[in-house]
Every structure is written in structure tokens, then in C-alpha cells.
TORMILUM-779594 format. One record per residue: residue number from 1; x, y, z of N, C-alpha, C, O, CB in turn. Coordinates in pm, whole numbers. Last residue first. Glycine has a CB too. Layout:
[node NUM [X Y Z] [X Y Z] [X Y Z] [X Y Z] [X Y Z]],
...
//
This chain:
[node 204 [697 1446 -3757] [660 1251 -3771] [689 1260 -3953] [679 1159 -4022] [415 1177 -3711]],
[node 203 [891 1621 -3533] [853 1630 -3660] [809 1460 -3715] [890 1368 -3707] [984 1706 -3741]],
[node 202 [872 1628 -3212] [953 1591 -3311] [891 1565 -3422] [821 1465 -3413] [1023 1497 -3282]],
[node 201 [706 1630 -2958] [854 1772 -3034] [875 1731 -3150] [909 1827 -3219] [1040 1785 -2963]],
[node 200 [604 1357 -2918] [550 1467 -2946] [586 1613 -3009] [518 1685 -3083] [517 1477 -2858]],
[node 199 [805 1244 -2758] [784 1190 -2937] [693 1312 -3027] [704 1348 -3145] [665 1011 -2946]],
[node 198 [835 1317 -2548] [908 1402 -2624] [877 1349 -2781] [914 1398 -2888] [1067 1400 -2575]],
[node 197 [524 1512 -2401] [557 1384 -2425] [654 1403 -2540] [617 1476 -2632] [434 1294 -2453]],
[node 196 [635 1837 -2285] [523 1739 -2371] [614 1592 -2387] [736 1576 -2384] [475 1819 -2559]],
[node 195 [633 2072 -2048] [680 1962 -2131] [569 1849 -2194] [463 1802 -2155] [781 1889 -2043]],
[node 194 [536 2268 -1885] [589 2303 -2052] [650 2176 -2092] [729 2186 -2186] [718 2439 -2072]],
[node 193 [531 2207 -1662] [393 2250 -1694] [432 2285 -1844] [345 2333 -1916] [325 2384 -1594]],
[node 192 [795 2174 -1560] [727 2046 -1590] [576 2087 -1653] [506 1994 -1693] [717 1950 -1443]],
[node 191 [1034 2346 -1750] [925 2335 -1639] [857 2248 -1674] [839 2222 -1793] [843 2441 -1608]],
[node 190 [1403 2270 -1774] [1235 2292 -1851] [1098 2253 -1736] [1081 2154 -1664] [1216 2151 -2014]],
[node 189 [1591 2206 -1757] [1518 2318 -1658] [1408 2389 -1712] [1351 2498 -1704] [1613 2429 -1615]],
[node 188 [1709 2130 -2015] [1747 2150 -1940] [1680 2257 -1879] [1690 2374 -1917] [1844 2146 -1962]],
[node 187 [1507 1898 -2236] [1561 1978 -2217] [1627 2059 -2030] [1565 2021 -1930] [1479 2030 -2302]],
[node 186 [1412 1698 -2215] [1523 1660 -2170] [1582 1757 -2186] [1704 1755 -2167] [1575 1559 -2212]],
[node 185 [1066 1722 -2276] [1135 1716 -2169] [1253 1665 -2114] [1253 1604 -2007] [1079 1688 -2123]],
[node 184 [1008 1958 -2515] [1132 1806 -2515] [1121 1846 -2342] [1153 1953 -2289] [1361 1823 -2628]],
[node 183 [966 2195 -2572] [828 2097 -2481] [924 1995 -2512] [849 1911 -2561] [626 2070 -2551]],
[node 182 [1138 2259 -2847] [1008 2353 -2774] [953 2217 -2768] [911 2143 -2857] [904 2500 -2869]],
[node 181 [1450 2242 -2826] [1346 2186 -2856] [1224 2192 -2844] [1188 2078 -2816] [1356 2122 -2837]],
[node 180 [1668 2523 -2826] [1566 2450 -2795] [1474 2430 -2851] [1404 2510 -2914] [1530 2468 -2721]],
[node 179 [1930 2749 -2805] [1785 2707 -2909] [1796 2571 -2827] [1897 2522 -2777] [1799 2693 -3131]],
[node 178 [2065 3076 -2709] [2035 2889 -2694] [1897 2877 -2715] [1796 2939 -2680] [2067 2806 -2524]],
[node 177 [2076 3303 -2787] [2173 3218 -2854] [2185 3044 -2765] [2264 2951 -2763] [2334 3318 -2847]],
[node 176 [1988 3614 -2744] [1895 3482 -2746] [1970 3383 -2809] [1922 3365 -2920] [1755 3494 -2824]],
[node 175 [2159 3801 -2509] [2126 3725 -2647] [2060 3632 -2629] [2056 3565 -2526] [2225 3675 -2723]],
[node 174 [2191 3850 -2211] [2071 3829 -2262] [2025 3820 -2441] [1913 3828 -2490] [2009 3934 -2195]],
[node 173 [2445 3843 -2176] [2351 3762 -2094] [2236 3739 -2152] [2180 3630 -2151] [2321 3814 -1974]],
[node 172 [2560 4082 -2378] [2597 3880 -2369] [2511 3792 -2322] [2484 3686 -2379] [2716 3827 -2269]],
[node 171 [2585 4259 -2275] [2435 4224 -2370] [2440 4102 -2401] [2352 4027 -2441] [2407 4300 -2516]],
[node 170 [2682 4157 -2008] [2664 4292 -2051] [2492 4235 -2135] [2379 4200 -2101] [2826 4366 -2170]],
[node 169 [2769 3976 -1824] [2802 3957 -1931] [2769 4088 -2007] [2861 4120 -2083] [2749 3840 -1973]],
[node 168 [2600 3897 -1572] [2727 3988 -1562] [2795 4026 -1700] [2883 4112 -1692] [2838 3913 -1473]],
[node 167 [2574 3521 -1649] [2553 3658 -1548] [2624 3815 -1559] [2745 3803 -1542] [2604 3611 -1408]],
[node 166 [2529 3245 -1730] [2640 3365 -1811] [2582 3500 -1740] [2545 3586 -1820] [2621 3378 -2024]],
[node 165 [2373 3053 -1718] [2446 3070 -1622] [2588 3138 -1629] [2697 3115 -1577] [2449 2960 -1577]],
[node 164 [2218 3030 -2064] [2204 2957 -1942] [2332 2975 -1797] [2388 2866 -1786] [2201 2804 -2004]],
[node 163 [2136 3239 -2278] [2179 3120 -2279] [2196 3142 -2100] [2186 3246 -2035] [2318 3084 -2392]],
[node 162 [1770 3341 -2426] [1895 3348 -2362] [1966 3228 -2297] [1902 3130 -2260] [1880 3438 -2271]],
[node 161 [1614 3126 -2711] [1632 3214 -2549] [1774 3236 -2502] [1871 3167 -2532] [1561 3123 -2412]],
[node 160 [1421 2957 -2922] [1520 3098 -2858] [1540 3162 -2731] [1468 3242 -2671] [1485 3211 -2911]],
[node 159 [1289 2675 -2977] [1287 2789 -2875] [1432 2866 -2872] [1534 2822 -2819] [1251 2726 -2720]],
[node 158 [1114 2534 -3262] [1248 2580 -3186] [1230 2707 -3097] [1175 2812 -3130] [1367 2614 -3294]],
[node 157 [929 2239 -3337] [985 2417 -3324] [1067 2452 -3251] [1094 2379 -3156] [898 2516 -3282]],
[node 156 [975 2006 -3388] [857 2091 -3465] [825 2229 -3458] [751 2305 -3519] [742 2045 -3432]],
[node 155 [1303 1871 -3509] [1197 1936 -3410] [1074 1998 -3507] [1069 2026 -3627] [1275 2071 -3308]],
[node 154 [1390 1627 -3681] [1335 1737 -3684] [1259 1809 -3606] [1139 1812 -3631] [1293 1734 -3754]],
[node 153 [1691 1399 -3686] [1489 1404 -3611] [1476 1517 -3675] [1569 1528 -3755] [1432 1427 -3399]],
[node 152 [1877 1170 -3800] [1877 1263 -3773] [1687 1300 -3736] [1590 1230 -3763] [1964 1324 -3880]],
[node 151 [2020 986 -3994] [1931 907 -3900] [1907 1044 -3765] [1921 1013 -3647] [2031 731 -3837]],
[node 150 [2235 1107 -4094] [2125 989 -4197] [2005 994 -4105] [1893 1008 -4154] [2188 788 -4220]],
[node 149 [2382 1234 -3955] [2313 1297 -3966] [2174 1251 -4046] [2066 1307 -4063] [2380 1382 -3999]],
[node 148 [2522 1177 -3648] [2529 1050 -3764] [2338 1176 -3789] [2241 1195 -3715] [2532 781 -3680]],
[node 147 [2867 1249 -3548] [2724 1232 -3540] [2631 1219 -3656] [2673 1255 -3766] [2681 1331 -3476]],
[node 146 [3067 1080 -3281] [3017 1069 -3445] [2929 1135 -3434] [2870 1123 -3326] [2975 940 -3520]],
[node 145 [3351 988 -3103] [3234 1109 -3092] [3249 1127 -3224] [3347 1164 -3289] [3255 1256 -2991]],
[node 144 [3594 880 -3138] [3481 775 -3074] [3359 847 -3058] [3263 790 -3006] [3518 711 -2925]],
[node 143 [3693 974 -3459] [3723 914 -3326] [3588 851 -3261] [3500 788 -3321] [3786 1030 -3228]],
[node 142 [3634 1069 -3637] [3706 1062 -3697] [3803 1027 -3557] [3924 1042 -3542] [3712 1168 -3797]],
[node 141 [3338 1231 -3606] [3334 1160 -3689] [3503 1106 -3713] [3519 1095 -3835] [3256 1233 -3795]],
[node 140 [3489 1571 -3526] [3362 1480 -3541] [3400 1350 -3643] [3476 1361 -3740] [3226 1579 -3612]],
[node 139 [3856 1537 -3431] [3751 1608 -3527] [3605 1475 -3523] [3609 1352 -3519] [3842 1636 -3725]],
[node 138 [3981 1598 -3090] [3953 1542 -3168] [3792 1596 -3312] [3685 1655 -3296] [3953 1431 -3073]],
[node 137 [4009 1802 -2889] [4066 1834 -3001] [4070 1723 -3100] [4148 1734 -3194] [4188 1880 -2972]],
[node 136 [3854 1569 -2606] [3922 1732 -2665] [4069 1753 -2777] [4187 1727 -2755] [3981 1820 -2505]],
[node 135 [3888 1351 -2559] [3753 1408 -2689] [3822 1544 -2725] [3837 1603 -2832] [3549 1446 -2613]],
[node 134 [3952 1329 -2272] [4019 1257 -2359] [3986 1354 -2517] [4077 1418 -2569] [3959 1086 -2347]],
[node 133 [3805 1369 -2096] [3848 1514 -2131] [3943 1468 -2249] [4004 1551 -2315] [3930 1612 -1997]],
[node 132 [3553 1143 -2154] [3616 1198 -2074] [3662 1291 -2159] [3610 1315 -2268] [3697 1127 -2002]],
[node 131 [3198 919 -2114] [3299 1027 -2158] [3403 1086 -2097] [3383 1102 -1977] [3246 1120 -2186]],
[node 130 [2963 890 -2057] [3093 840 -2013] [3181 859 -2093] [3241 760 -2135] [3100 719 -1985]],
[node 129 [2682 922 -2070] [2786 865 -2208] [2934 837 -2226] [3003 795 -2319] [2781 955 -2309]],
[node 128 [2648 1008 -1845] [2590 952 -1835] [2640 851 -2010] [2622 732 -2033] [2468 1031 -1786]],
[node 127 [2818 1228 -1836] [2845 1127 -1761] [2752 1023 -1792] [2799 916 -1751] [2847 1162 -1630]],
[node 126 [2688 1383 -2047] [2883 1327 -2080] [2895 1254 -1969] [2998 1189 -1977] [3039 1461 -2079]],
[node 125 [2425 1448 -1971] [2468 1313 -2066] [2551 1302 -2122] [2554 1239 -2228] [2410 1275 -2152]],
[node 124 [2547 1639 -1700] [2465 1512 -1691] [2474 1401 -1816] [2516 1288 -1792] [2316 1557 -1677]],
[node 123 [2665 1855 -1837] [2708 1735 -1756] [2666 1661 -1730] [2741 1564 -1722] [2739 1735 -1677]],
[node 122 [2405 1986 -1925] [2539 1972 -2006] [2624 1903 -1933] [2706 1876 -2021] [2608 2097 -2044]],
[node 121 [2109 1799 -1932] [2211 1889 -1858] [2340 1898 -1947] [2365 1814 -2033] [2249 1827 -1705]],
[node 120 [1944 1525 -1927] [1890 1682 -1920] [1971 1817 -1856] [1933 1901 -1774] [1762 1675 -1834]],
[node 119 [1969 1269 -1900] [2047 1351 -1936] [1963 1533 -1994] [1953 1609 -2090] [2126 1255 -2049]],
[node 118 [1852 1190 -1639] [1946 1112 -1651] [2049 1214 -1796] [2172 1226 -1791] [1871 940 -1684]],
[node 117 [1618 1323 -1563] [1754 1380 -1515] [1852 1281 -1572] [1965 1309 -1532] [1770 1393 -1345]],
[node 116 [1438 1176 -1698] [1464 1286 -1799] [1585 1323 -1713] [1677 1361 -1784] [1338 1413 -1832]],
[node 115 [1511 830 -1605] [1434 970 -1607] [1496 1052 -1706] [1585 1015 -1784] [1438 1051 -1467]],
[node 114 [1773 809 -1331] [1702 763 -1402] [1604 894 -1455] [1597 1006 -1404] [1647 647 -1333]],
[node 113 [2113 757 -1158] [2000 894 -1196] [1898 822 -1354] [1953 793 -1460] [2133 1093 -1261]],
[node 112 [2260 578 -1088] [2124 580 -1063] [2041 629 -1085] [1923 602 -1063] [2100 583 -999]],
[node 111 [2564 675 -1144] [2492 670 -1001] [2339 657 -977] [2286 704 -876] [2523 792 -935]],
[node 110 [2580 711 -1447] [2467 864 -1383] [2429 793 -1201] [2329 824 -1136] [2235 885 -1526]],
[node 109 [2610 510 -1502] [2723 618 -1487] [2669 717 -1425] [2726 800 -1354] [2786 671 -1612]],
[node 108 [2362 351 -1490] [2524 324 -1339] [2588 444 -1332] [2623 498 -1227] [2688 194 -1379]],
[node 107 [2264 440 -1666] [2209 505 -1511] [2302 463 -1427] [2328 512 -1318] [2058 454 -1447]],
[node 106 [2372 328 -1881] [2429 484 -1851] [2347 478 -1722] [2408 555 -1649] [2388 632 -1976]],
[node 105 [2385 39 -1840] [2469 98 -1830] [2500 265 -1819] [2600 321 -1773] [2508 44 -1902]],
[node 104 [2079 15 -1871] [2149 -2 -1771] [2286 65 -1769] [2298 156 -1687] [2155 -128 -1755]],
[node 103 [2008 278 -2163] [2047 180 -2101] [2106 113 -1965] [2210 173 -1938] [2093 170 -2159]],
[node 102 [1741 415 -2349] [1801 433 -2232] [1870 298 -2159] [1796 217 -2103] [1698 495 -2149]],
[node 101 [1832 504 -2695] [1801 383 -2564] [1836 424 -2475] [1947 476 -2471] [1857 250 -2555]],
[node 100 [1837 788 -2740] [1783 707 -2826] [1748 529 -2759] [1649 460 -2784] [1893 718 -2951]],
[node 99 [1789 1046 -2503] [1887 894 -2522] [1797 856 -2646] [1682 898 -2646] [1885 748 -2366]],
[node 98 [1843 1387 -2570] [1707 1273 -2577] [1797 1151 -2609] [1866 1144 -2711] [1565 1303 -2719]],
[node 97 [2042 1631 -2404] [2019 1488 -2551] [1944 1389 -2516] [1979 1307 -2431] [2160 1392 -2603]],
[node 96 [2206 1917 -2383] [2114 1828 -2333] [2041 1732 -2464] [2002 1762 -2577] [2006 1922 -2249]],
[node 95 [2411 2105 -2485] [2331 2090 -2347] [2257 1998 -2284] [2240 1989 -2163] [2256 2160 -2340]],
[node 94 [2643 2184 -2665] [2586 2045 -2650] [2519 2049 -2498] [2579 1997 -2404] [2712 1919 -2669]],
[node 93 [2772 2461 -2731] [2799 2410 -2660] [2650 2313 -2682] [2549 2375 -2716] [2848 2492 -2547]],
[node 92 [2968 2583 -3038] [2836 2558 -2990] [2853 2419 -2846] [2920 2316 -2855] [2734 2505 -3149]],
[node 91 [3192 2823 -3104] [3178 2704 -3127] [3048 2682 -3041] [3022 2777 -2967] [3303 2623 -3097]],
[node 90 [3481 3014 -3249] [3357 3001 -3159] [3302 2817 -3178] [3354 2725 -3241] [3217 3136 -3226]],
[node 89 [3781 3106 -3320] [3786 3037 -3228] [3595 3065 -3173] [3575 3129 -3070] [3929 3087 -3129]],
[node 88 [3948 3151 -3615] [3818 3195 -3534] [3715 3133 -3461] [3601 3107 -3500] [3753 3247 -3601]],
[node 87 [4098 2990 -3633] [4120 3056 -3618] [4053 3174 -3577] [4098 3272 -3518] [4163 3041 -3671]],
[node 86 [3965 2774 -3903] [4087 2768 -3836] [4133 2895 -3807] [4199 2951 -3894] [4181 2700 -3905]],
[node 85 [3628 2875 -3948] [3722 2851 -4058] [3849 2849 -3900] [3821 2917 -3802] [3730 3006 -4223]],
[node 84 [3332 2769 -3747] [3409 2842 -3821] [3576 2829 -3893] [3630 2727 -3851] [3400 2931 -3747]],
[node 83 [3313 2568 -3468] [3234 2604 -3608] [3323 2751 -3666] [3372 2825 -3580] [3033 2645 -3571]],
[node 82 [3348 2322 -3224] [3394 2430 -3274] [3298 2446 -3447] [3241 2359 -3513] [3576 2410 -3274]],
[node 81 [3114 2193 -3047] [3164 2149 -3155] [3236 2283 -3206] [3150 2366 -3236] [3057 2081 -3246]],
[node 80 [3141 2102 -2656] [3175 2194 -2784] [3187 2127 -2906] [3252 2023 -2910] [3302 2266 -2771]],
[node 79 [3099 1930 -2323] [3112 1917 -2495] [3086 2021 -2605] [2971 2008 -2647] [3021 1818 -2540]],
[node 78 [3178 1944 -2012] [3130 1969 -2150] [3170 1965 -2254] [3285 1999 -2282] [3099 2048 -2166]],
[node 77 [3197 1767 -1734] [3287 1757 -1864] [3157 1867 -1953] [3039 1838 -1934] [3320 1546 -1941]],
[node 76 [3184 1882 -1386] [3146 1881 -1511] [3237 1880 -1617] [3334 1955 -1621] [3075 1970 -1526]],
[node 75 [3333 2074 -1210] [3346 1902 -1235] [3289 1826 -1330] [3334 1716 -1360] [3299 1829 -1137]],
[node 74 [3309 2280 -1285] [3248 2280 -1180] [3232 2119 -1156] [3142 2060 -1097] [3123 2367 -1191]],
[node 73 [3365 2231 -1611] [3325 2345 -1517] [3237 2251 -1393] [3137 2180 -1407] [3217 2480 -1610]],
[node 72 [3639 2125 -1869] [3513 2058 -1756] [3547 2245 -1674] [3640 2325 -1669] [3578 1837 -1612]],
[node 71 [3571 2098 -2179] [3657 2125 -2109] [3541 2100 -1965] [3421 2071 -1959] [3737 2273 -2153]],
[node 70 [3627 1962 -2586] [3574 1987 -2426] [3638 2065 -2259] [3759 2078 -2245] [3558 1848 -2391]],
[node 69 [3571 2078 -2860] [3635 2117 -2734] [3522 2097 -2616] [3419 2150 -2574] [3691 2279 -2744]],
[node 68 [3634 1919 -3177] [3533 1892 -3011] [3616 1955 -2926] [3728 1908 -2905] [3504 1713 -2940]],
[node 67 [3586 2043 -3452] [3676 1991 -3358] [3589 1964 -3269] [3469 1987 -3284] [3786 2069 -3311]],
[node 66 [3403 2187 -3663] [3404 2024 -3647] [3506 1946 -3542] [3515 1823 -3537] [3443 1965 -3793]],
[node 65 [3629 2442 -3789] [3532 2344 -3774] [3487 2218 -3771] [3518 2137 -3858] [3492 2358 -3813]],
[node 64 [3973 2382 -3662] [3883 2439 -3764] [3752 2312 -3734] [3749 2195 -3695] [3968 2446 -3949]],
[node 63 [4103 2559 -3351] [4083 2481 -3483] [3973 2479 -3609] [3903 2576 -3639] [4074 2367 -3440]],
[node 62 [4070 2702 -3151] [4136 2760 -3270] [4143 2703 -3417] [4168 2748 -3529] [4258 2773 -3234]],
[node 61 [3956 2565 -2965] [3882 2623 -3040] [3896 2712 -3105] [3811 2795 -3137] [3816 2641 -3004]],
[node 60 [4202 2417 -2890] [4099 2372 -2971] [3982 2438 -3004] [3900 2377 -3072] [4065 2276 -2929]],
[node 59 [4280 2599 -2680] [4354 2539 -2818] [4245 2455 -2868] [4203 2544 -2794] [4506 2442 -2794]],
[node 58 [4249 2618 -2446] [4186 2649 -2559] [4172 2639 -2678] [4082 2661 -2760] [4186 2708 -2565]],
[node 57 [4412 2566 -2226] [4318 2534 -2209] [4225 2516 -2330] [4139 2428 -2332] [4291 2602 -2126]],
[node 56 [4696 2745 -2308] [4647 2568 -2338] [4508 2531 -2359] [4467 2480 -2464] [4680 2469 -2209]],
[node 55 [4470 3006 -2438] [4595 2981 -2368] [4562 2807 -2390] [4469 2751 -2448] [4609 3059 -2186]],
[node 54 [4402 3271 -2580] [4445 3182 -2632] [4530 3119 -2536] [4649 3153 -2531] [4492 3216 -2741]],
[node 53 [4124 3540 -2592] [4221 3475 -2517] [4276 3346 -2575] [4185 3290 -2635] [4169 3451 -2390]],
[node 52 [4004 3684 -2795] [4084 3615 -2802] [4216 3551 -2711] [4334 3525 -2735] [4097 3659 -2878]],
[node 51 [3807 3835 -2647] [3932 3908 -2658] [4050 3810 -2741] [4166 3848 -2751] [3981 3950 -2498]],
[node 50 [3710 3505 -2579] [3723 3648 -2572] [3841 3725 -2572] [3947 3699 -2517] [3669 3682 -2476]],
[node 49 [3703 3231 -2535] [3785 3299 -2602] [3749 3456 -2654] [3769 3499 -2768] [3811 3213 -2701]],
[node 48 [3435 3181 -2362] [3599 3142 -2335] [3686 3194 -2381] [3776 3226 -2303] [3642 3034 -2365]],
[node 47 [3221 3396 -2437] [3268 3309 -2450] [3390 3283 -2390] [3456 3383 -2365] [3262 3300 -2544]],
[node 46 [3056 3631 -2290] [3079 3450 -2217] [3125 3368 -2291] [3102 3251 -2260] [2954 3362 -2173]],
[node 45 [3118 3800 -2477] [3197 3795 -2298] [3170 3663 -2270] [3256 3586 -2227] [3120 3904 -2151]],
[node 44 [3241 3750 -2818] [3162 3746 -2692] [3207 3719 -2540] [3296 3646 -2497] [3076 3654 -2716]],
[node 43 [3400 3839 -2966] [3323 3961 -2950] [3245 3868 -2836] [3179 3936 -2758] [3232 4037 -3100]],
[node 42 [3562 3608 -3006] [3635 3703 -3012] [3574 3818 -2917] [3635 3878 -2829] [3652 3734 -3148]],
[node 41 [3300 3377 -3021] [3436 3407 -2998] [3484 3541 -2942] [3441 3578 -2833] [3495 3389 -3113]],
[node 40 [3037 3295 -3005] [3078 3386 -3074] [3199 3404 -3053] [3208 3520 -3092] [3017 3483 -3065]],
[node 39 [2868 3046 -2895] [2932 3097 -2899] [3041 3169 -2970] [3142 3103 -2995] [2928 3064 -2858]],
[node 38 [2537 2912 -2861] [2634 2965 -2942] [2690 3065 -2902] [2628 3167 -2871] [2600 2989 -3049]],
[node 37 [2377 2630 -2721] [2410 2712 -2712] [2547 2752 -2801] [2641 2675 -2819] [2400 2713 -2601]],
[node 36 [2082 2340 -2733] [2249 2376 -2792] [2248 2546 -2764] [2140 2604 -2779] [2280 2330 -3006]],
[node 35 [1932 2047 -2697] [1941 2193 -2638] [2068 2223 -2690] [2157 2138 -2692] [1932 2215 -2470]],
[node 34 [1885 1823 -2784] [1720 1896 -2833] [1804 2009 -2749] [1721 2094 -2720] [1513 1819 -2761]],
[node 33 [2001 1536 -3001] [2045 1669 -2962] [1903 1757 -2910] [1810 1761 -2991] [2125 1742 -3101]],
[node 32 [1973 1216 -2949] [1944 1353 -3025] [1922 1481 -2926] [1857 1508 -2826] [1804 1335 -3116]],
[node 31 [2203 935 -2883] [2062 1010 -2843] [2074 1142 -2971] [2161 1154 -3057] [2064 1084 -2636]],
[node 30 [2380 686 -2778] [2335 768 -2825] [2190 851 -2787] [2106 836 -2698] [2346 719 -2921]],
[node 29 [2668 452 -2702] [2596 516 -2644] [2470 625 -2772] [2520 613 -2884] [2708 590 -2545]],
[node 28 [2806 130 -2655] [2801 213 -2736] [2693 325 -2660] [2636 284 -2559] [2767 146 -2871]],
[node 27 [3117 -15 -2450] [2959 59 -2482] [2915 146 -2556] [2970 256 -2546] [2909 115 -2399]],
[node 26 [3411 -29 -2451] [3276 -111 -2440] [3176 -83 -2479] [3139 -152 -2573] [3236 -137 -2342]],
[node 25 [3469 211 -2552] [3539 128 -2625] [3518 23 -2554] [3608 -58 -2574] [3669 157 -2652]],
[node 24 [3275 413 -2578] [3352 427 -2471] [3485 319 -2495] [3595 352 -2452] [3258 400 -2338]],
[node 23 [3141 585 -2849] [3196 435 -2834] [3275 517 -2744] [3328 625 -2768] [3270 328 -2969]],
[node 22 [2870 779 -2911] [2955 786 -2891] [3019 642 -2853] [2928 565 -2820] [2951 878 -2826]],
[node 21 [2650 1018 -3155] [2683 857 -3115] [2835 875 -3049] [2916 953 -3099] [2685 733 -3275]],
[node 20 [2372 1169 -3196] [2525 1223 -3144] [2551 1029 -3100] [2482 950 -3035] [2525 1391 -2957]],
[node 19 [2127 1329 -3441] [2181 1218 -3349] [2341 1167 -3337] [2414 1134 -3431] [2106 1100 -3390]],
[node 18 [1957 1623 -3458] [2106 1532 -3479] [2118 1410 -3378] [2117 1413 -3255] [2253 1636 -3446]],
[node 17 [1839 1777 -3301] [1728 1720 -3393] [1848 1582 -3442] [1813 1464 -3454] [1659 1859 -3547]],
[node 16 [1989 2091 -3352] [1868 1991 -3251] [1801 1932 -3365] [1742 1976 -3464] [1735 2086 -3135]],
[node 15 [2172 2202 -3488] [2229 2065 -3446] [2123 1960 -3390] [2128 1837 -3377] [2337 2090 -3334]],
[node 14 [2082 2423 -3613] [2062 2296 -3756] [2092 2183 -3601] [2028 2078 -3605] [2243 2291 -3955]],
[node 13 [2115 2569 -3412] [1947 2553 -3455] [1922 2440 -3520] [1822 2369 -3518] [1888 2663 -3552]],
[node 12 [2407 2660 -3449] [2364 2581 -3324] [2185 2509 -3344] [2152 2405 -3287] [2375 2708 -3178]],
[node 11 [2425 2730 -3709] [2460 2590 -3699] [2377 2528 -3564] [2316 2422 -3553] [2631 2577 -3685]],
[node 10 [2301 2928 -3680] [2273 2889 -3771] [2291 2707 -3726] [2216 2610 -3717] [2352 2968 -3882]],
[node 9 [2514 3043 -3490] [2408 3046 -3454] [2281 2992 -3553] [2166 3009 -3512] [2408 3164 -3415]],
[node 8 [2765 3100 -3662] [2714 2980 -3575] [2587 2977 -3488] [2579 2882 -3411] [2813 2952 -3485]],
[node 7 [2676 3094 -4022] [2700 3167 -3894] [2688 3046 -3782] [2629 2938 -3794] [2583 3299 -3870]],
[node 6 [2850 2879 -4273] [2749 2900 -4162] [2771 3010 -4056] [2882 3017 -4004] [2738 2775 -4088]],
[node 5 [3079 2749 -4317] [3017 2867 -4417] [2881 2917 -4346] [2821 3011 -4398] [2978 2802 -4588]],
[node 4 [3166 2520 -4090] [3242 2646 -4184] [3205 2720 -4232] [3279 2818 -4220] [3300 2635 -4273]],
[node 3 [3002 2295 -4073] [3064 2401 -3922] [3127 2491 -3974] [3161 2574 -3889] [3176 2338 -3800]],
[node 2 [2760 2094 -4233] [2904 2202 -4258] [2886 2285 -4109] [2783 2324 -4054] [2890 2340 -4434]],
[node 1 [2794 1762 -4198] [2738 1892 -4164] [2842 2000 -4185] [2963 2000 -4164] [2687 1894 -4018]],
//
């Protein structure tokens, strides 16, 4: 996938529908992407690197497209794919992923959490894929986080909307820069009167 010649808000739209594989180095894990949010760097308030802030914490989303910045909020791990040329630090945040198997092993990690909560969250399916802060500044495909575009879905439409617990942001708050799987119920805080059976979202 190209993360370089693309706006990233381009990229964040191409990612739903991708299937994200990860090796804990027991267990294999996967699913498809159905919620993603974009971040603009420099010019955006909710991004991290605004103003170009550049400190440890960040360093990886100085890199060049296709890095993984993760970083954890609120105990939460999240997952970033940086996108743009080395140095223009934006990148798309990974919200929420339809398991391709749901397995005993991720509802242990998820403490039991079964269901669409098992990963319907941007922390919910990095615990539930067990994952750690390890991923950060590693490139797609070239460690234990692949994503394998052969074997990739097609939504049947995509939802635009403002992105998700960015308050206070100015015009930031209310860009429409998280796309969705329109009616995936693994999407995140999707009303139960808007979800469709998820085989149903997906292009046959």
C-alpha cells in the first residue's frame, strides 16, 4: 500500500476493508479494518505533532510512511500507521477491526470481553491482539504487525464523520476525518439501531 503519494485522508478510507495480521510470537491474530481516523500533522490541533512538536514520545511519526506509532492513552495501547514522505509527521489512527476468527485466546486477553466489545475500540483489539508498546517505530510488514492486502474486503460504503474524543480543537473537532464502515457492528459506538449483520457492509 502506498502511505507516501497519497493525502492521508485518502489513505485513512483505502485502510477499511484491509486485513491487519499480527504474531505475539505464540498466537497468531487477525481481522479487517472497518474504523480509521486522520491525522494531519503540523496544521492539526488534535494531532500529537502539532506545531510540530517533536519530542521522544514521537519520533516515529517523523518517519517515513508505513511506520507504526504506537503510543498508549488512558492505559490504552494505540496503533498509528504513519503516511507521508520522512518528516512530515501525520498518520492514521486504527480504531476498530472485524476479527477474521474470533479466538479463545483473544477473549482471555480481553478478560472475557466477548461479542462486538471484544474489538470495537482503539484499545480494545490491541488488547485483545495483545500487543504491546514494543510495535512502535517498527515498518508494516517487516515485524510482527503485517497487513496483508491479497486477502483484503471492500466496504459497501463509507461513513465520514468527525473524529472521536478531540474536544476544544477549534475546526479540528469537527473535520470529518474518521471513515467508517457504514452498519459494521465493530465499529466503535455504533448504535445498535444502525448496525447490520457485518457480512452485510462488505462488498460480495
Amino acid at each position: 500500500m502506498d502511505f507516501v503519494h497519497r493525502t492521508t485522508p485518502e489513505i485513512a478510507r483505502d485502510l477499511l476493508g484491509v486485513k491487519i495480521e499480527f504474531d505475539d510470537g505464540t498466537y497468531q491474530f487477525s481481522g479487517y479494518i472497518v474504523e480509521t481516523e486522520a491525522y494531519l500533522g503540523a496544521i492539526d490541533q488534535a494531532a500529537h505533532s502539532y506545531n510540530r512538536r517533536n519530542t521522544p514520545r514521537v519520533q516515529s511519526m517523523y518517519k517515513e510512511g508505513g511506520t507504526i506509532y504506537a503510543h498508549v492513552m488512558h492505559t490504552h495501547l494505540l496503533i498509528n500507521f504513519v503516511t507521508q514522505l520522512a518528516g512530515e509527521p501525520q498518520g492514521v489512527l486504527i480504531r476498530a477491526v472485524e476479527p477474521e476468527f474470533v479466538t479463545a485466546q483473544m477473549i482471555e486477553n480481553r478478560n472475557g470481553k466477548d461479542g462486538i466489545d471484544l474489538t470495537n475500540g482503539p484499545g480494545k483489539w490491541t488488547r485483545a491482539f495483545n500487543m504491546t508498546m514494543a510495535l512502535d517505530g517498527f515498518k508494516l510488514n517487516e515485524g510482527p504487525l503485517s497487513i496483508n492486502l491479497k486477502e483484503r474486503k471492500y466496504p459497501k460504503h463509507i461513513v465520514e464523520s468527525p473524529r472521536i474524543g478531540i474536544p476544544n480543537k477549534g475546526e479540528w473537532t469537527h473535520k470529518p476525518l474518521r471513515f467508517t464502515v457504514e452498519g459494521n457492528p465493530y465499529v466503535s459506538r455504533m448504535k445498535k439501531s444502525e448496525m447490520r449483520p457485518s457480512e452485510t457492509t462488505w462488498q460480495s
